[in-house]
Backbone as CSV, one residue per row, in Angstrom:
resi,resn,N_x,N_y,N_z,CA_x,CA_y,CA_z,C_x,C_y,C_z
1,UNK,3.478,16.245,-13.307,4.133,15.462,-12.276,4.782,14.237,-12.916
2,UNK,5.486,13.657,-12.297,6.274,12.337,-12.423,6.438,11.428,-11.557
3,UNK,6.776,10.154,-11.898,7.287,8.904,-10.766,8.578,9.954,-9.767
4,UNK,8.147,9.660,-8.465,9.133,10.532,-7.687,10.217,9.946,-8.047
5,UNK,11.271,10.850,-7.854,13.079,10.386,-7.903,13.143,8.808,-7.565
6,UNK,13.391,8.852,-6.437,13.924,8.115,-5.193,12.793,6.688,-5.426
7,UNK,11.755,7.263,-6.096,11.206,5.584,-6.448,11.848,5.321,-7.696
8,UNK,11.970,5.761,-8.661,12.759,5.366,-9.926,14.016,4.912,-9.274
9,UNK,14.922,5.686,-9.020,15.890,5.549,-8.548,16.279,3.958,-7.489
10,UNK,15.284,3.809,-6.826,15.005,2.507,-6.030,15.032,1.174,-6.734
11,UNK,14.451,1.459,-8.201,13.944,0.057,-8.936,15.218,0.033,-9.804
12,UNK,15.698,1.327,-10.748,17.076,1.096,-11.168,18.324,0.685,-10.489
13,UNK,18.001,0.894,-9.351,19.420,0.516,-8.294,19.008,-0.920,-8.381
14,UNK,17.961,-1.677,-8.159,18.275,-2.962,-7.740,17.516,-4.092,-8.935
15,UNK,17.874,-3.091,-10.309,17.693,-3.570,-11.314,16.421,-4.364,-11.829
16,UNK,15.309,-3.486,-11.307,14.168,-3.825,-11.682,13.441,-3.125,-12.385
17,UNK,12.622,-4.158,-13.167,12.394,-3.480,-14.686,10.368,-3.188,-14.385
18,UNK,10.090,-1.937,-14.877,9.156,-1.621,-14.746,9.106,-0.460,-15.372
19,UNK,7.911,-0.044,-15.433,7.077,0.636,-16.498,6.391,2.010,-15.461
20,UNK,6.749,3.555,-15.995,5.785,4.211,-15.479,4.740,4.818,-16.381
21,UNK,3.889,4.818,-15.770,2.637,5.052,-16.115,1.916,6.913,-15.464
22,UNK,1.005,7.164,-16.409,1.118,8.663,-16.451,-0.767,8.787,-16.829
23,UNK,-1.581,9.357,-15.323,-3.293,9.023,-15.565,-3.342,10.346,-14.936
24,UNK,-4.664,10.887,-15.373,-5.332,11.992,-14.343,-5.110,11.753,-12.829
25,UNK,-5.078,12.615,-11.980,-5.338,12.561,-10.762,-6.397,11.231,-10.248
26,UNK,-6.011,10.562,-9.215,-6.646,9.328,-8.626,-5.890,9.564,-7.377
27,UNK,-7.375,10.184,-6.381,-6.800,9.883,-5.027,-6.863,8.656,-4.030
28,UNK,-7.862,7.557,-4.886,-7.704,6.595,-3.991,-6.743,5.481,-5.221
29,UNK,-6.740,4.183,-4.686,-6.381,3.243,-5.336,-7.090,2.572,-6.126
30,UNK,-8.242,2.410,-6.029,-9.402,1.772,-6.881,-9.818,2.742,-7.686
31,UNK,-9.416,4.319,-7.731,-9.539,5.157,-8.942,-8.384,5.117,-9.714
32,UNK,-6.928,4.643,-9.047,-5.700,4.465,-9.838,-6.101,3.148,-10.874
33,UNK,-6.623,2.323,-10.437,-7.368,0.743,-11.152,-7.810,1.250,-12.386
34,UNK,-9.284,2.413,-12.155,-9.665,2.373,-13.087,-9.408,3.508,-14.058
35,UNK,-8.323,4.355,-13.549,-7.471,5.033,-14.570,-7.134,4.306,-15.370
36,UNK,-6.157,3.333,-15.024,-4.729,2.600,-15.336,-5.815,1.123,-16.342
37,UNK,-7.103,1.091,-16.074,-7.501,0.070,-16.633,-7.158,-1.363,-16.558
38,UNK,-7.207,-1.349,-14.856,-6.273,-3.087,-14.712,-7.393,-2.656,-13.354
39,UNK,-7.441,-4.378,-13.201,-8.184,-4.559,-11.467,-7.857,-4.300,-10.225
40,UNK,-8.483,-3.868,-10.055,-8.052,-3.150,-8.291,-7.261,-4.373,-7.623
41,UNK,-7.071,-6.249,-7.444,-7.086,-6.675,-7.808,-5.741,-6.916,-7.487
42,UNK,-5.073,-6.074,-8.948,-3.273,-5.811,-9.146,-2.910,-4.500,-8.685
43,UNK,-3.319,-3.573,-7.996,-2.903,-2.176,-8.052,-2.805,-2.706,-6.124
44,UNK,-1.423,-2.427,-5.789,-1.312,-2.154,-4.481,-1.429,-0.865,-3.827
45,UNK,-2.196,-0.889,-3.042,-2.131,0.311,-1.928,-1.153,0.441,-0.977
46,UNK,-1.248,1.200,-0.144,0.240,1.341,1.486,-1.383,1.679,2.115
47,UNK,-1.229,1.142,3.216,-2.049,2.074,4.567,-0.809,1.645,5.514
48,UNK,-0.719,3.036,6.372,-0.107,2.773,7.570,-0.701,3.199,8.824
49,UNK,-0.107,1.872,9.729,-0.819,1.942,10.813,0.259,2.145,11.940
50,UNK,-0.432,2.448,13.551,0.869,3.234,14.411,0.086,1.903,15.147
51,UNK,0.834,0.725,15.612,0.997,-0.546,16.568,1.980,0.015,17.803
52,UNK,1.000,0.389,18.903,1.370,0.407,20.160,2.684,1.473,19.559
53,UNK,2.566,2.567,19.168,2.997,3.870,18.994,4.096,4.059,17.801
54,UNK,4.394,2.397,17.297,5.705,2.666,15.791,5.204,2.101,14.962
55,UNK,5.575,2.717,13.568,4.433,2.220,12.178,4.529,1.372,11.574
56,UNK,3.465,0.940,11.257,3.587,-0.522,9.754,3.302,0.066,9.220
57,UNK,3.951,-0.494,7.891,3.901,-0.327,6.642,2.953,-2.149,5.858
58,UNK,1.416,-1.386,5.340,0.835,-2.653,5.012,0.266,-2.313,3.538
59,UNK,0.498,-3.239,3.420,0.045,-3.409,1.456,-0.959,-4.447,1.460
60,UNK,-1.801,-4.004,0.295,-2.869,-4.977,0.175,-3.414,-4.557,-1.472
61,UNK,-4.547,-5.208,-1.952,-4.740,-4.912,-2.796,-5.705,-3.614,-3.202
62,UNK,-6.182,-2.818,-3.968,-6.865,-1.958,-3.297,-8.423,-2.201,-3.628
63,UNK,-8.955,-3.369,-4.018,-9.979,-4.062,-3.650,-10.136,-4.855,-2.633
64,UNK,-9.254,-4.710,-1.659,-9.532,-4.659,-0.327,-9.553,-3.990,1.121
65,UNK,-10.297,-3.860,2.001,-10.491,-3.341,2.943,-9.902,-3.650,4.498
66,UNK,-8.631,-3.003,5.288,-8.137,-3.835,6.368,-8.841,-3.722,7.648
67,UNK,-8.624,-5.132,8.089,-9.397,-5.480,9.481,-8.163,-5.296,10.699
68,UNK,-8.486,-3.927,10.832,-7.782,-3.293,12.008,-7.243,-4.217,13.003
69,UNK,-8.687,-5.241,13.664,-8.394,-6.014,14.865,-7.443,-7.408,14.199
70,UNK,-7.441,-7.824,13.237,-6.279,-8.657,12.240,-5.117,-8.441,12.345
71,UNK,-5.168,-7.021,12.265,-3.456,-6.601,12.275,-2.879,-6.587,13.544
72,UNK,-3.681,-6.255,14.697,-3.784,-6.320,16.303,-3.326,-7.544,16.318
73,UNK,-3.714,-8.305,16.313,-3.431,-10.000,16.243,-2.198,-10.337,16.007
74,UNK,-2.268,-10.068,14.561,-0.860,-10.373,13.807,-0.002,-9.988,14.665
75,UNK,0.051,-8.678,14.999,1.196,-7.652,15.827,1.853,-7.776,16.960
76,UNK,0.327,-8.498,18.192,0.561,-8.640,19.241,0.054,-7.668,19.846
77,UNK,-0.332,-6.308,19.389,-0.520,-5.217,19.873,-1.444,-4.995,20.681
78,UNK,-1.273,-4.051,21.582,-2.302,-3.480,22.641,-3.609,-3.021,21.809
79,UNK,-2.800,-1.730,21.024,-3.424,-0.469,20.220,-3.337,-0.797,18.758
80,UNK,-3.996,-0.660,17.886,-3.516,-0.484,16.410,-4.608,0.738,15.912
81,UNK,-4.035,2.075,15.469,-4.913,2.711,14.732,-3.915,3.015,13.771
82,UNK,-5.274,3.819,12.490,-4.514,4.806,11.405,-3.358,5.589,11.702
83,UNK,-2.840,5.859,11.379,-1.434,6.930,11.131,-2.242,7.775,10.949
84,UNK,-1.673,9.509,12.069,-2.407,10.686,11.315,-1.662,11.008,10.037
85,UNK,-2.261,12.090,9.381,-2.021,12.828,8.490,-0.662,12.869,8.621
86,UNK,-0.554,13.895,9.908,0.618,14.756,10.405,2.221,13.392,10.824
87,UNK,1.449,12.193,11.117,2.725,11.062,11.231,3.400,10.530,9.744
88,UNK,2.034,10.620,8.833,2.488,9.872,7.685,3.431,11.179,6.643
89,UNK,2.994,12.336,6.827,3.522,13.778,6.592,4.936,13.728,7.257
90,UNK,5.015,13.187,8.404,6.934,13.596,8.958,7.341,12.321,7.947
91,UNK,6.883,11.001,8.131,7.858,9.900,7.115,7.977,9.984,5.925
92,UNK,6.666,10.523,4.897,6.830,10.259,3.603,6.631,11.851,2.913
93,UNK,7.736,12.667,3.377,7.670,14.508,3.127,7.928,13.707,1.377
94,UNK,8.464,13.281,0.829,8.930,12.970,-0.424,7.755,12.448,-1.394
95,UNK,6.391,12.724,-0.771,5.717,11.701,-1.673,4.164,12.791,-1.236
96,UNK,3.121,12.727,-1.934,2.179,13.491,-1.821,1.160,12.595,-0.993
97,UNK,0.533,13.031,-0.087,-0.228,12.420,0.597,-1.156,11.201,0.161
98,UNK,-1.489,10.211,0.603,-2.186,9.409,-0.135,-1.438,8.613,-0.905
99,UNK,-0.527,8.757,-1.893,-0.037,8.100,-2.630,1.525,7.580,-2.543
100,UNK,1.683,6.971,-1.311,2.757,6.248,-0.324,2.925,5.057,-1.697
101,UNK,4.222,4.586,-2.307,4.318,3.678,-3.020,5.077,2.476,-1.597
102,UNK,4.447,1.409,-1.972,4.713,-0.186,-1.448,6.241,-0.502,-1.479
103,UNK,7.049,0.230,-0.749,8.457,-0.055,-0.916,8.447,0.324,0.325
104,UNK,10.515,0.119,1.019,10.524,0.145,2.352,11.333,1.657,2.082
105,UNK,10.587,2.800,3.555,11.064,3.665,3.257,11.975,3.982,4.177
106,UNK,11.976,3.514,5.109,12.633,3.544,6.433,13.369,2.651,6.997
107,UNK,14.290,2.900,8.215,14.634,1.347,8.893,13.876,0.892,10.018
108,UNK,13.508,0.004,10.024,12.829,-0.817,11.456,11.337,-0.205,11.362
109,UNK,10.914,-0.249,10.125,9.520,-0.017,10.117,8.919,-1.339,9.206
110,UNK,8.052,-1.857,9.766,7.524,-3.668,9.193,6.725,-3.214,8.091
111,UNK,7.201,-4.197,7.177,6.144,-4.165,5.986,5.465,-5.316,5.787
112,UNK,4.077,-5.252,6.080,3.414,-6.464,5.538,2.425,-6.492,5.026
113,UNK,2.323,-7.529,3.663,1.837,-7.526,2.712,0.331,-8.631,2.890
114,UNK,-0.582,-8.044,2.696,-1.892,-9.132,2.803,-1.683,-10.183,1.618
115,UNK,-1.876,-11.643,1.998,-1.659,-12.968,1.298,-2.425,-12.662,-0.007
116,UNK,-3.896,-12.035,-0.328,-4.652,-11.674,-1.382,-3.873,-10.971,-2.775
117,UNK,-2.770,-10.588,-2.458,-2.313,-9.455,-3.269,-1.223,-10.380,-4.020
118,UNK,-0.916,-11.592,-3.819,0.185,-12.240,-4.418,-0.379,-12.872,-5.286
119,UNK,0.482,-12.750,-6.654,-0.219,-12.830,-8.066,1.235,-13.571,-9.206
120,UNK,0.513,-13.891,-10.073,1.776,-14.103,-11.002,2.096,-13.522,-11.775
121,UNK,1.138,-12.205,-12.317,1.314,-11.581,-12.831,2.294,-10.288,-12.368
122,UNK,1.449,-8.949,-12.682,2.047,-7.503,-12.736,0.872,-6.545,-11.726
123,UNK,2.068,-6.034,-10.903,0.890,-4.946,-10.156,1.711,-3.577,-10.758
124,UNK,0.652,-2.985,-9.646,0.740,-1.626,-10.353,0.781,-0.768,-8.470
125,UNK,1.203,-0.082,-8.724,1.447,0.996,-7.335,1.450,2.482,-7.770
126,UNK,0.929,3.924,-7.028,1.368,4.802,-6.933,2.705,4.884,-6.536
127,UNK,3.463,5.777,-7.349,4.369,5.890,-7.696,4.950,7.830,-6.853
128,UNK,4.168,7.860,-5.916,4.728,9.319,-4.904,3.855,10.610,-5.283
129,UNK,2.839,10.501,-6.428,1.944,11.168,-6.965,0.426,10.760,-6.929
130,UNK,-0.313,11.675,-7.612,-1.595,10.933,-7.622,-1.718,10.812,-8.938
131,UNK,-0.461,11.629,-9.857,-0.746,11.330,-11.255,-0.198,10.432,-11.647
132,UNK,0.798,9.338,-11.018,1.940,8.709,-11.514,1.890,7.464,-10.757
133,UNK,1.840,6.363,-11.566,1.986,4.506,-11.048,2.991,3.876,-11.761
134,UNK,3.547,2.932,-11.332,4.691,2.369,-11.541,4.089,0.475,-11.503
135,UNK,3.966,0.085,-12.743,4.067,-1.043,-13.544,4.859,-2.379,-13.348
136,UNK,5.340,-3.443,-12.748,5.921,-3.765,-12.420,5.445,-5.903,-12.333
137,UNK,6.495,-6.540,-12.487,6.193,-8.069,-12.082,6.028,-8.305,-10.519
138,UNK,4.859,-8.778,-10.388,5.011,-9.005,-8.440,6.109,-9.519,-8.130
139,UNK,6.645,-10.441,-8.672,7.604,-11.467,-8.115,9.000,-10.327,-8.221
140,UNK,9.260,-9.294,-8.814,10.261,-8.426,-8.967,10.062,-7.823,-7.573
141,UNK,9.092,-7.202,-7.184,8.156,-6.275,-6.252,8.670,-6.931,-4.906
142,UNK,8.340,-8.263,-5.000,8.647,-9.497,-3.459,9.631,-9.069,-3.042
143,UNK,10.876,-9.498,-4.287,12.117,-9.741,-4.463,12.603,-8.673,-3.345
144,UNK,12.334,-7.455,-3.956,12.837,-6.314,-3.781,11.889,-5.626,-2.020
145,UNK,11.004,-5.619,-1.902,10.450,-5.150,-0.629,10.559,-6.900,0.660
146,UNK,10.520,-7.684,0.030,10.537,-8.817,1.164,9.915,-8.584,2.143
147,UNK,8.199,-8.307,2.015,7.978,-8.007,3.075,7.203,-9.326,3.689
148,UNK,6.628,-9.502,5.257,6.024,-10.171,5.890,4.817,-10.390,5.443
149,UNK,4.097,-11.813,4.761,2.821,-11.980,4.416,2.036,-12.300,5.350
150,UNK,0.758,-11.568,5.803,-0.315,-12.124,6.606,-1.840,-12.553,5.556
151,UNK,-2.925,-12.447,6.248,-4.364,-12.481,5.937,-4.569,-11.196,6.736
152,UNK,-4.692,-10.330,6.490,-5.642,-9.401,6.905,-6.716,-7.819,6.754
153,UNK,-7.226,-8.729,5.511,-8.313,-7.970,4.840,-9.463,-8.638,4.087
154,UNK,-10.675,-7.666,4.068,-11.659,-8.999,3.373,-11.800,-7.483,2.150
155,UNK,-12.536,-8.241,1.164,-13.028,-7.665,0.264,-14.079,-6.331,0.156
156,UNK,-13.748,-5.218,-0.472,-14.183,-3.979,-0.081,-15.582,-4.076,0.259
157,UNK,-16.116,-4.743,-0.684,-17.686,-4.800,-0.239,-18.211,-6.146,0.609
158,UNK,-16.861,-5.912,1.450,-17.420,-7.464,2.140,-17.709,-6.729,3.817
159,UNK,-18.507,-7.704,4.679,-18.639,-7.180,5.437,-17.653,-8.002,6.887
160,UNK,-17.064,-6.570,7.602,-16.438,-7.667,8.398,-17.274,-8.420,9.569
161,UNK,-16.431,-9.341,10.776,-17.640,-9.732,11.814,-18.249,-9.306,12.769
162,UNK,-17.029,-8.185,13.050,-17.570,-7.575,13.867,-17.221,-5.465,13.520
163,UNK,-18.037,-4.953,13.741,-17.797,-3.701,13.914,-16.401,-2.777,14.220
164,UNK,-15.518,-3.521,15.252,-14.529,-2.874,15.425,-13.338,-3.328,15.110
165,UNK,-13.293,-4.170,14.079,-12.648,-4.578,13.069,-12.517,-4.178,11.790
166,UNK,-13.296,-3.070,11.434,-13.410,-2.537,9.799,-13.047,-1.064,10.511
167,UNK,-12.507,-0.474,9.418,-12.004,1.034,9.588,-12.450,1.542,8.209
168,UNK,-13.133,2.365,7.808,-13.800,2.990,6.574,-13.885,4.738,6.706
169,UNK,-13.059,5.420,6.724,-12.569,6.844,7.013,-13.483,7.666,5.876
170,UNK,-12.720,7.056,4.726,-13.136,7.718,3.318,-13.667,6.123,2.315
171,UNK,-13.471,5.375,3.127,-14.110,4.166,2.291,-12.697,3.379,1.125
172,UNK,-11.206,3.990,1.624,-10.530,3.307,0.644,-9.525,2.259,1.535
173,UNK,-9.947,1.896,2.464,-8.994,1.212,3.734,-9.895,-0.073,3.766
């Protein structure tokens, strides 16, 4: 496998310089970490969520865990759950399940980025594979996705305050 097209293609169009990277299979993000040998930390995740029935697009780090009722907040929303399978399957046919890279793929779909994940350094993202991450300066990453910064995630092994605020499916959210 390889960095999908259309993500290469994305960072050369708007002249951003980054590095792909090439690990065994890692289906979560905190196994891409410790493929890739950098902290969960710097490796961004995507979870998407369906807010009162149209999707966000949210990034965080993947040593962290999102507080569902946070994003409710943020949103305004009635409803906020996971994206099924079958929703995140019609938007991202171009990319293998799970491994949604932190860019905008659509129009009029919000991207927002948890405040934790902003760094001075270099993150790292799946790259449309589970074998393939893409290397990169955050501040290139900003530049280029501009997405909306909130707070809304605590630390994987943190606990949230209340119960219906943590979402833990497979334990990588």
């Amino acid at each position: 496998m390889s960095t999908a097209t259309w993500v290469r293609n994305e960072l050369e169009q708007h002249h951003v310089a980054f590095d792909e990277m090439h690990h065994r299979e890692a289906f979560t993000a905190q196994a891409v970490a410790q493929r890739e040998h950098i902290s969960g930390h710097h490796v961004a995740k995507v979870v998407i969520v369906m807010a009162d029935g149209r999707p966000v697009e949210l990034v965080l780090p993947a040593s962290r865990r999102v507080l569902l009722g946070r994003v409710k907040d943020i949103l305004g929303a009635k409803e906020v759950r996971l994206a099924t399978e079958e929703e995140m399957a019609q938007r991202f046919s171009d990319c293998e399940r799970g491994a949604i890279p932190p860019l905008r793929h659509w129009d009029g779909v919000e991207v927002i980025m948890d405040a934790t994940l902003q760094t001075a350094g270099i993150i790292l993202f799946q790259a449309g594979t589970h074998c393939d991450a893409v290397r990169l300066q955050f501040d290139d990453w900003f530049r280029l996705v501009n997405p909306r910064v909130e707070w809304f995630s605590v630390l994987a092994n943190e606990q949230p305050a209340s119960a219906e605020d943590f979402w833990e499916p497979g334990g990588d959210f």
